[in-house]
N, C-alpha and C positions, 0 to 999 in steps of 0.2 A: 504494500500500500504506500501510493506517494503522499507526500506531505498535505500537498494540494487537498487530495481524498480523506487525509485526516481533520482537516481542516475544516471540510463539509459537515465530518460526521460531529467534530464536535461543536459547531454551530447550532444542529438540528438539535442534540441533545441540548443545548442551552434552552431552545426554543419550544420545546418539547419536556421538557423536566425532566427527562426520563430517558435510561437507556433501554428498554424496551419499546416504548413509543417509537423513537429514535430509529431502530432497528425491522420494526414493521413499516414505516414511512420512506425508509431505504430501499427497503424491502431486503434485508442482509439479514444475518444471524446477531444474535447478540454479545457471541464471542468477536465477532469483528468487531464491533462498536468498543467494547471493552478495550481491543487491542490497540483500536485507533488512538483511543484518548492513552493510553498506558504511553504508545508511542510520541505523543507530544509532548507530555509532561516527561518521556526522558531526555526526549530533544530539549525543551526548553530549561531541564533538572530542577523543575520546580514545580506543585502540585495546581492544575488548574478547576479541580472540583472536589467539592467538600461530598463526601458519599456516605448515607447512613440506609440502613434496614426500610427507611420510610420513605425517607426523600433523597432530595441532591440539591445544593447550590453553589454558587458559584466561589470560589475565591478571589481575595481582590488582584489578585496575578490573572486569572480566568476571565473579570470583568474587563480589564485592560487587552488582554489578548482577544478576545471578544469582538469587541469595536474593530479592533484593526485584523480579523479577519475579515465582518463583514463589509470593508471597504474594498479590500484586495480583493474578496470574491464579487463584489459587484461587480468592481473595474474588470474583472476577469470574463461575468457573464455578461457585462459591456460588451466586449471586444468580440466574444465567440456570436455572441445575437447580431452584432454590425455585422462580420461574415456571414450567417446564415440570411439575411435580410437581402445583403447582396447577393450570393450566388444560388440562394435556393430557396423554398418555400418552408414556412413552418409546421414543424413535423413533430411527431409523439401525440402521449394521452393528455386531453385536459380534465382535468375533474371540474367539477362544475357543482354546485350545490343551489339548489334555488327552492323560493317559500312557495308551499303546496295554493298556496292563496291567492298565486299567480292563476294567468287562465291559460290550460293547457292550448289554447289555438293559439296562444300568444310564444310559448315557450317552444314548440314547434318548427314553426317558420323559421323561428330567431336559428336555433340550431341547424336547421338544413339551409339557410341560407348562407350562414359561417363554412358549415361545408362544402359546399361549391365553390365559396370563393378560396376554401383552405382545404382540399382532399387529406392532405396526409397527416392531417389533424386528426386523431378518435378522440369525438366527446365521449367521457363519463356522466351524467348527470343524475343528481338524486335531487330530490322534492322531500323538505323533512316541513313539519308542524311546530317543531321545539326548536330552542337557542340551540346553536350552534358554533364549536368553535374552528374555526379554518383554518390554524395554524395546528392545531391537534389531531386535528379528525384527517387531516391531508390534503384539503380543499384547495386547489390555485385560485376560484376566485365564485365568488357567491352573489347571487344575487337575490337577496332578502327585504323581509319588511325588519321596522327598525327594532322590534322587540327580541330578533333571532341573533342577534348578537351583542356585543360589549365589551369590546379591546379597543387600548387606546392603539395598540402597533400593526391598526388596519386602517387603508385609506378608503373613504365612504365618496363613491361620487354617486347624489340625488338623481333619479329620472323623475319622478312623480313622485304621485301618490293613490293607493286600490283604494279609492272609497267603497266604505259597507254599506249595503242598503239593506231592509229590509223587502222581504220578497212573501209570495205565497202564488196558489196556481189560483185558476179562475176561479175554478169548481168550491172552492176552498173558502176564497170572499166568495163567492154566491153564497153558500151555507151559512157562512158567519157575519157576512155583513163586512163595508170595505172600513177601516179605522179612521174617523177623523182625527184623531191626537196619538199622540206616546202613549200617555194613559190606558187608551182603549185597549196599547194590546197587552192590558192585564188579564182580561176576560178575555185571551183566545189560546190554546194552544200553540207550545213554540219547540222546537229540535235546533241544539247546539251545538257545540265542544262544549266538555267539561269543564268542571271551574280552576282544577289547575292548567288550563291550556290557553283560558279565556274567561276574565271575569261576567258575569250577567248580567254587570251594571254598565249601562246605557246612554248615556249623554247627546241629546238630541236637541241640534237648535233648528229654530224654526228662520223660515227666509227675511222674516220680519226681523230680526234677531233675538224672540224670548226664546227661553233653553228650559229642557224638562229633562229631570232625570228618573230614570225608570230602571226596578231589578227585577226579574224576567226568573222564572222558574222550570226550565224545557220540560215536557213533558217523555223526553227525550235526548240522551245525548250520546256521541259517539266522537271517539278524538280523532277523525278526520275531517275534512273539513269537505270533501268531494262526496264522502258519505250523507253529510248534513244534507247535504243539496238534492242527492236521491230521497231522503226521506223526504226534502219539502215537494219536490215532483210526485211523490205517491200521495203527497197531501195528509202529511202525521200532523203537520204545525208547518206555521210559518216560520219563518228563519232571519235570523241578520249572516251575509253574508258578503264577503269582497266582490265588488262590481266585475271581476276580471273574470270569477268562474259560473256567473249565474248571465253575462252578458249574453251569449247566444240565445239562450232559455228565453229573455225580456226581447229578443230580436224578433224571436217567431212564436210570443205569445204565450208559451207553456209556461210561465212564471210572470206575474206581475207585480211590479215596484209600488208600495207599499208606503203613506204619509210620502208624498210627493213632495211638500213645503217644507222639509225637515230633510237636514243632512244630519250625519251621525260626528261627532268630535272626537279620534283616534288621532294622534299623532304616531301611534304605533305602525298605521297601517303608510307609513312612508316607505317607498321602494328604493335601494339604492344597490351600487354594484359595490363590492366590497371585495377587497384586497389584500394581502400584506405588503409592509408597508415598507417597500424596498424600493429605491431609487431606479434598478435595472431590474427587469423583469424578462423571464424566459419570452421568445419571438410569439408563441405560441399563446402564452397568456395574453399579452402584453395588447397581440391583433385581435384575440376575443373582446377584448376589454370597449376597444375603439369601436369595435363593429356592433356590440350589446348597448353599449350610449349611444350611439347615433339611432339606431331600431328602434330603442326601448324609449329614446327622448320623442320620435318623431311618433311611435302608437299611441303615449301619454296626452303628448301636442296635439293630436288629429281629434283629440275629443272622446276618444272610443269609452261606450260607458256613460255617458253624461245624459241627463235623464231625456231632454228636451230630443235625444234622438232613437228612443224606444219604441219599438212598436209596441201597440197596447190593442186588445181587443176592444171589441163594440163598449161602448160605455154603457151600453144596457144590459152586460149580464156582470157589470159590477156595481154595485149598492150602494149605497151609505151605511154605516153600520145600523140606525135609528133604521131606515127607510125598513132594511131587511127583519128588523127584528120583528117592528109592526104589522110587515108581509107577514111572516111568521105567525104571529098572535092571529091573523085574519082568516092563516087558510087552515089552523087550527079551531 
């Protein structure tokens, strides 16, 4: 093993806490990881990490050596990316991490349009529900809403933002009558995420600007969030859900959007592409990164999602909630 390679390893371990982490993101043994750092600290005859039964940190020789690897190795994967840039295309796997809350015809395109323009690139790509960390888990570059992560030594660049709406099917308001407030939808059936995935409380301003706050009990819950949406399409409850996975649904009518005058107040559900936070980045990351902000800024820009562009059915087989009730009362 050259220096260089030692060099990698003990970076990752830095970044990583752990020589096993270290070792599976390698994708090497853990005897190798061991032997790298053995090998540096006898090259430099000085100890560069403190090692106990539980943990590892650094020594102040290791914080120092530290830094001034990761400069040498930028300037290093500088140098190899400016060749590969020049004489050829970018190549290898990317991992990709993106929030399930995204809409799958959006997350799609993005990917096979990155491949056409990049063949010898293989995306990885997962959709998780929960925080995630991208320096741990192996992620080159994520694109999440803001609650899925929390490092400072990741660069965040904003595309938007999934607004939640509330949704339900026709059939659904016929039965129950359409909501005029927050309020109303205490008396309806509702399917969610659970409460550790997703608070119940509700924050809801109206276009006027009063704000209602509302805590929602599902009659129903399951921790996906594509799950939620089949149960609101069978018509369990209606649902609050990201404008991104229920847009199709309000497109061609099998779902309609739900207190029109009222948007929902998440700052959580902000979309950003996220990164670690390194000066030079592989050819590979570096062109996904360029081609998911421009995509992702111009499908946010284009308006998709905003309510004034939904189809909605006939207005006569949706109610008032009053109107429907006293229908009700009448044909009873």
């Amino acid at each position: 093993m050259n220096q260089i390679h030692a060099m990698r390893v003990f970076v990752r371990v830095a970044d990583t806490e752990s020589f096993r982490r270290a070792a599976q993101q390698l994708d090497v043994s853990n005897a190798l990881v061991t032997r790298a750092i053995a090998m540096l600290e006898a090259h430099l005859r000085t100890r560069l990490i403190n090692r106990t039964t539980r943990n590892l940190s650094l020594t102040e020789a290791g914080t120092r050596y530290l830094e001034g690897c990761r400069a040498l190795l930028e300037e290093l994967d500088h140098l190899e990316s400016t060749v590969t840039h020049t004489e050829g295309e970018p190549s290898g796997t990317l991992r990709v991490v993106a929030s399930s809350a995204l809409s799958l015809l959006t997350l799609t395109p993005l990917v096979d349009g990155f491949r056409k323009l990049y063949p010898k690139v293989n995306v990885r790509l997962t959709l998780a529900e929960r925080h995630v960390d991208l320096v741990e888990d192996g992620y080159d570059v994520g694109i999440v809403t803001a609650f899925m992560v929390s490092s400072t030594a990741l660069i965040e660049r904003p595309v938007g933002t999934n607004a939640l709406v509330p949704v339900a099917t026709p059939a659904f308001v016929a039965e129950h009558g359409m909501p005029g407030s927050p309020t109303d939808l205490h008396n309806l059936p509702s399917v969610g995420l659970p409460n550790e995935m997703r608070s119940q409380t509700w924050h809801f301003r109206h276009r006027l600007g009063d704000a209602d706050q509302i805590t929602l009990a599902p009659v129903y819950t399951v921790n996906n969030g594509l799950m939620v949406r089949l149960a609101t399409l069978k018509g369990m409850g209606f649902s609050i859900l990201p404008e991104g996975i229920v847009q199709a649904d309000l497109n061609d009518g099998t779902l309609v959007r739900l207190l029109e005058d009222y948007s929902i107040d998440d700052p959580d559900m902000k979309v950003s592409i996220v990164y670690p936070g390194r000066q030079y980045l592989p050819a590979k990351t570096r062109f996904f990164i360029d081609y998911a902000l421009d995509y992702l800024s111009r499908e946010f820009a284009s308006g998709n999602g905003r309510p004034d562009e939904v189809m909605r059915p006939p207005m006569s087989s949706i109610m008032p909630m009053q109107t429907m009730r006293g229908a009700s009362a009448t044909a009873n």
